[in-house]
C-alpha positions in Angstrom: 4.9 -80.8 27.8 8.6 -80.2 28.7 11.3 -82.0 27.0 14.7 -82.4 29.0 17.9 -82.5 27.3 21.4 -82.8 29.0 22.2 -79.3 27.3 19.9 -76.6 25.8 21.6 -74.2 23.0 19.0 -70.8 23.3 20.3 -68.6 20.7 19.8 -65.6 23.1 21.8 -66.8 25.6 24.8 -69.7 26.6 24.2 -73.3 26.9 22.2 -74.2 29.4 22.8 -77.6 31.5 20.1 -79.9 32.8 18.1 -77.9 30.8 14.4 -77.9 29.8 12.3 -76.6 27.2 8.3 -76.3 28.0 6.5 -76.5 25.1 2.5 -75.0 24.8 0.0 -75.4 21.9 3.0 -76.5 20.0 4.7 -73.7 21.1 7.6 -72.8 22.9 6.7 -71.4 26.3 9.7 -71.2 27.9 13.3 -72.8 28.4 16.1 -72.6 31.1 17.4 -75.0 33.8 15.3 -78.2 34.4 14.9 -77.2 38.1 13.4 -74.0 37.1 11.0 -75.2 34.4 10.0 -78.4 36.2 7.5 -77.2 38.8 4.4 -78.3 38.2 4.0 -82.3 38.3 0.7 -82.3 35.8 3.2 -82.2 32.8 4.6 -84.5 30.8 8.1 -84.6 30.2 10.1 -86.2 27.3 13.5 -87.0 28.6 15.6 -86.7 25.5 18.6 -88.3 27.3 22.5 -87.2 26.9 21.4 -85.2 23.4 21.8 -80.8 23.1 18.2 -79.8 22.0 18.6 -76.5 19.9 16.1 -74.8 17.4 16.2 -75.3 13.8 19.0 -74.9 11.5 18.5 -73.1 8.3 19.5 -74.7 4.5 19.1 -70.9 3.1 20.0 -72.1 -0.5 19.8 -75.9 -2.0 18.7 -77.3 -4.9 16.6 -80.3 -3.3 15.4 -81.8 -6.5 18.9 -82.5 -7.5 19.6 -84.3 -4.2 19.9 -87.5 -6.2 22.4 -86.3 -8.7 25.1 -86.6 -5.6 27.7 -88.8 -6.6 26.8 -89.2 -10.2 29.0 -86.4 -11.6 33.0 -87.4 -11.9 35.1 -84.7 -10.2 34.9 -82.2 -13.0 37.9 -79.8 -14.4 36.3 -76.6 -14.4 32.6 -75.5 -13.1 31.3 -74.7 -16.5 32.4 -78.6 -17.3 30.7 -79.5 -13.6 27.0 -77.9 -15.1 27.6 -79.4 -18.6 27.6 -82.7 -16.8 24.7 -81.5 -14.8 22.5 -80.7 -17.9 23.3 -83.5 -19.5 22.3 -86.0 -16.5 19.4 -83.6 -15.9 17.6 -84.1 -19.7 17.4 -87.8 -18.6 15.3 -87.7 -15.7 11.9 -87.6 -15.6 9.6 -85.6 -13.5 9.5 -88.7 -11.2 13.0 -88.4 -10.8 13.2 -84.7 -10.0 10.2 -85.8 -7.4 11.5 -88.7 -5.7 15.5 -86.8 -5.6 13.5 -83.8 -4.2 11.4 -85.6 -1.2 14.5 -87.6 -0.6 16.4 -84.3 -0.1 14.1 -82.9 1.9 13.9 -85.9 4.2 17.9 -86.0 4.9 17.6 -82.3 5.9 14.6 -83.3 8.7 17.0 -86.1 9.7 19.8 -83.8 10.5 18.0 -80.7 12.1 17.5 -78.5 9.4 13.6 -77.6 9.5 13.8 -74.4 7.2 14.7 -74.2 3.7 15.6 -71.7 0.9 14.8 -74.4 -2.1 15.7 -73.2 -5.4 13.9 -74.9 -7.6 14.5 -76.5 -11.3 11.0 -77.8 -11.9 8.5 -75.7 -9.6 5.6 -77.8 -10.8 6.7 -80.1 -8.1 5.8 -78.0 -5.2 2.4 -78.8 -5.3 2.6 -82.2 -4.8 5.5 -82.5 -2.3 
């Protein structure tokens, strides 16, 4: 398969314009201009459209079973006062909670490109199961 994008990001190298990526046993084979990787007419191509197609970003430290916690904190004086609100909120939930916040976490990051994670986790009995 080869997916098209308008503009390819390669880390190795600059953008890249009309550019294609060819992807092989869910690998990627190869990726440069479209003209280039477009040869062979047994392929299938996604057209991706007016998008930039670049690998993977990196969360390299998050705390995804507090994602739900956002918002529910006032602005607080001082950071010991920020994790004393934290705690407190914390000892409320139940291990649902900590589940559902940390899927839900997990899903925004998929949503906006992030694929690999560094999860620092409060209740690693979850990991199992999600």
């Amino acid at each position: 398969m080869i997916l098209r994008a308008r503009t390819i990001l390669p880390i190795s190298r600059p953008p890249v314009d009309n550019g294609a990526v060819r992807v092989t046993a869910n690998r990627i084979a190869a990726a440069g201009p479209w003209k280039e990787l477009f040869v062979a007419s047994h392929e299938s191509v996604l057209d991706l459209g007016d998008v930039a197609l670049m690998p993977g970003l990196i969360n390299a430290h998050c705390h995804l079973d507090y994602t739900n916690l956002c918002g529910l904190i006032p602005r607080p004086k001082s950071f010991p006062d920020w994790i004393k609100a934290l705690l407190a909120l914390k000892a409320e939930w139940s291990y649902s909670d900590y589940a559902q916040s940390w899927l839900h976490g997990a899903k925004m990051l998929l949503r906006r490109g992030v694929t690999t994670v560094g999860d620092i986790e409060a209740v690693p009995e979850l990991l199992p199961e999600v």
